[in-house]
C-alpha positions, -999 to +999 in steps of 0.1 A: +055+426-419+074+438-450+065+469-466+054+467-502+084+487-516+106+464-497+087+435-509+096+444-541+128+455-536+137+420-525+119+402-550+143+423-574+173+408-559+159+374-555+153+375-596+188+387-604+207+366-584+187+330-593+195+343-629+228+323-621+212+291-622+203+298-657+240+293-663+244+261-654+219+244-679+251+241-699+254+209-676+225+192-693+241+199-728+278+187-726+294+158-721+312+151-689+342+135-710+347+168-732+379+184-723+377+209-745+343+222-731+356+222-699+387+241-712+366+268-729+342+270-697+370+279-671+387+299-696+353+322-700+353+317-664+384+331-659+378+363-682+338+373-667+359+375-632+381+394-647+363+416-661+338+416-637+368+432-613+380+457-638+350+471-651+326+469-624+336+462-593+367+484-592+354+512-608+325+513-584+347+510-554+370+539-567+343+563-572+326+552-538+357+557-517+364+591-540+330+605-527+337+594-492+375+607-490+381+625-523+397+619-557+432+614-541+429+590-514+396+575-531+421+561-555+446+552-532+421+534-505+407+512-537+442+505-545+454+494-514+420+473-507+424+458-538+459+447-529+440+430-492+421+413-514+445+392-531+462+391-497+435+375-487+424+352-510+464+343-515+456+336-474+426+317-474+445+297-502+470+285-483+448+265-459+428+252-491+443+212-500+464+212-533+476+184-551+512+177-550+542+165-571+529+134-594+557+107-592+543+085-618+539+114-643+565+139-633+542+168-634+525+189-607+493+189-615+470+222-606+442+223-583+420+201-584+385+210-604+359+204-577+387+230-555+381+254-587+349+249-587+346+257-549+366+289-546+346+302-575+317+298-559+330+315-532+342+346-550+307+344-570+289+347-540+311+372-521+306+394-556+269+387-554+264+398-514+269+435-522+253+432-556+221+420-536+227+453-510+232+478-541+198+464-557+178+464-530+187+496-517+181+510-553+146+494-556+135+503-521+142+544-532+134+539-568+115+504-579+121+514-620+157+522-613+159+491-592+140+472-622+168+484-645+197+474-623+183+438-615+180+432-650+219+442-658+225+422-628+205+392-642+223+395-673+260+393-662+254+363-635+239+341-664+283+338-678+290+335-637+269+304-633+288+288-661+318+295-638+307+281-613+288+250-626+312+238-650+340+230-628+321+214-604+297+193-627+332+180-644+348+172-610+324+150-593+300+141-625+269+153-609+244+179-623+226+182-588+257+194-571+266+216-601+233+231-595+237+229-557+274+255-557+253+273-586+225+281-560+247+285-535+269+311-553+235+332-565+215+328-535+241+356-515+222+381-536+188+378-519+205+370-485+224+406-487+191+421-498+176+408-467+203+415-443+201+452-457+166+451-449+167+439-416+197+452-404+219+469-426+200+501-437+215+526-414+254+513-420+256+512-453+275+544-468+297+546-496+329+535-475+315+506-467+305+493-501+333+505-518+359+488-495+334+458-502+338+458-537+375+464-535+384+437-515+358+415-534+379+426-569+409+418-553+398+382-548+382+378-580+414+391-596+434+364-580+409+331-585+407+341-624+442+342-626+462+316-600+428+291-604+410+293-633+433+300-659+460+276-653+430+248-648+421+258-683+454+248-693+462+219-684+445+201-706+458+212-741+437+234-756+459+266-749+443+287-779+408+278-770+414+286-734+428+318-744+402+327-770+377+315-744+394+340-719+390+367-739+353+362-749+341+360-714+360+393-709+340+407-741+305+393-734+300+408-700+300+444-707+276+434-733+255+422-709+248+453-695+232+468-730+209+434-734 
């Protein structure tokens, strides 16, 4: 039977991460045919991950890795896990189907959008898994501070539903599997909580996490920018895409002050 501190702990988790599906009611407001939606929705796509890598998940890994191993090699080790983290997503990619060479139309078209959609929801969730650890471990010491950090949480995975949701809802028409990867993607919060409960507690240090959140950057860092913002591209709209980027990289460390 759970304890009440953990009960609440994972209730905290469970909160922040269904905050993605708020996200993807964009679905019930644009049209499916609107190209330029689509456009501005992986191009914000493209900058939360990126920002999401730069000014969270990296810094966090750094100063996790510095406590375990010092200033000098903390900075190397996130480095160097960063690095595995493209590796691996460049890895994973490989084994992933991609269009090839269009006869008719001369062009080599990117990946496919239900593909984008999918690896994002990937990355969303792998980014989501230790966010669901970090709050649950923070709630279970400190339910106020773990109030606090859900909310942030909550915030910021609002942008990463629209991420996820839009790609998907424009590749296969269908808001239910929109919402479906959406749930999917913000579901591996509560899941880490609960795996931290159950089994986790006494592993978790600040190597682990921060090679977590390295490696977890890393693959952010290389959807955003060899999926998302070529898809964003593709279709014409270069200045909204970029603008679009460049929002999404603004609006999430606003998020935090909400």
């Amino acid at each position: 039977m759970f304890e009440q501190d953990a009960f609440f702990a994972l209730a905290l988790s469970f909160g922040a991460g269904m905050a993605t599906l708020l996200g993807a009611v964009i679905v019930f407001v644009t049209n499916k045919k609107n190209e330029k939606v689509l456009t501005i929705s992986l191009g914000f796509g493209a900058g939360v991950m990126i920002c999401v890598s730069f000014t969270d998940l990296f810094p966090n890994a750094q100063a996790m890795l510095s406590q375990f191993a010092g200033a000098r090699y903390g900075i190397l080790l996130s480095v160097l896990f960063l690095i595995a983290g493209v590796l691996l997503a460049a890895s994973l990619d490989r084994f992933v189907p991609h269009q090839g060479y269009d006869e008719d139309t001369g062009g080599k078209p990117h990946q496919n959008l239900f593909r984008v959609g999918f690896v994002s929801t990937l990355a969303i969730a792998l980014h989501n898994f230790p966010e669901g650890i970090a709050t649950f471990m923070a709630g279970y010491n400190d339910l106020s501070l773990g109030m606090a950090i859900a909310a942030a949480i909550a915030m910021h995975n609002i942008p990463e539903g629209i991420s996820v949701a839009m790609p998907i809802y424009f590749a296969t028409g269908s808001r239910g599997k929109a919402f479906k990867y959406t749930f999917l993607s913000g579901i591996a919060e509560p899941v880490g909580a609960l795996l931290a409960f159950l089994v986790l507690r006494p592993f978790i240090n600040d190597l682990v996490l921060g090679v977590i959140f390295s490696l977890v950057a890393g693959i952010m860092l290389y959807i955003a920018l060899e999926e998302l913002i070529p898809s964003s591209r593709q279709y014409g709209y270069n200045r909204h895409a970029l603008i679009a980027t460049f929002a999404g990289i603004c609006i999430m460390p606003l998020s935090h002050i909400i």
